[in-house]
N, C-alpha and C positions, 0 to 999 in steps of 0.2 A: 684488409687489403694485402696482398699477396707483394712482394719487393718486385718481382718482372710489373705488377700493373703501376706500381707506385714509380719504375725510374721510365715508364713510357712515356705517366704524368706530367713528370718533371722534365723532360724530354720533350714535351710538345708543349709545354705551358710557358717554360724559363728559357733564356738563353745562360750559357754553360759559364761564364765569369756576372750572371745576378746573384746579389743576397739573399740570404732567409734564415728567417728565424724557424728551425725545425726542432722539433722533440718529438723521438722514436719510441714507442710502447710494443713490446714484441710479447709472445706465450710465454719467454721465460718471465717477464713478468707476473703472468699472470698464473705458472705455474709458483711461482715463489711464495707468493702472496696465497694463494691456497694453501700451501705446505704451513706457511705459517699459522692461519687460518687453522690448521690441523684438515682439512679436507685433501679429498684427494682427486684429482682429474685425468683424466685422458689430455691426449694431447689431440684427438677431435674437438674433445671439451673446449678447451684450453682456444681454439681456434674460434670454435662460436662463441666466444664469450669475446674475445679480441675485434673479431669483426663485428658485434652486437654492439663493443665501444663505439666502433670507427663507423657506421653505419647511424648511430644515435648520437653523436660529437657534437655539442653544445660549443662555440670558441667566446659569450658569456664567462662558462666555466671550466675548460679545459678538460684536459683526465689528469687525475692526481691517482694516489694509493688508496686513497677514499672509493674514485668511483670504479678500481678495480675492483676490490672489496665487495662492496654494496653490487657488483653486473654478477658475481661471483655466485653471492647468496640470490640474488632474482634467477638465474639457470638454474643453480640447484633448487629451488622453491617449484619450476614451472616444470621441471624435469621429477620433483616426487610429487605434486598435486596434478601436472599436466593440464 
């Protein structure tokens, strides 16, 4: 999800002194965690793999470093066997 669609969200959902419990997962994430990983992405990549989180978000189980990880290696799996 893109930050302009995310504060229209919050914008038409909340009023502006509500609480929330937020945790933010951006491409540097998930450029990081490739790098360590030793792989390397685009930051096209890097974005389908972010929104493939945020599109697929269990709140069960959250997103950890795990299920970067683990969305990381399924792009790159479905992008070399297609």
């Amino acid at each position: 999800m893109e930050v302009k669609n995310l504060m229209y969200k919050l914008k038409d959902w909340y009023k502006p002194d509500d609480h929330l419990a937020v945790h933010i997962w951006s491409i540097d994430d998930v450029l990081g965690t490739a790098e360590e990983m030793g792989v390397e992405l685009s930051v096209d990549d890097a974005n389908e793999i972010i929104d493939n989180i945020d599109s697929h978000i269990d709140s069960e189980y959250g997103i950890t470093w795990e299920t970067i990880k683990t969305s990381i290696q399924l792009y790159l799996g479905e992008k070399k066997y297609g």
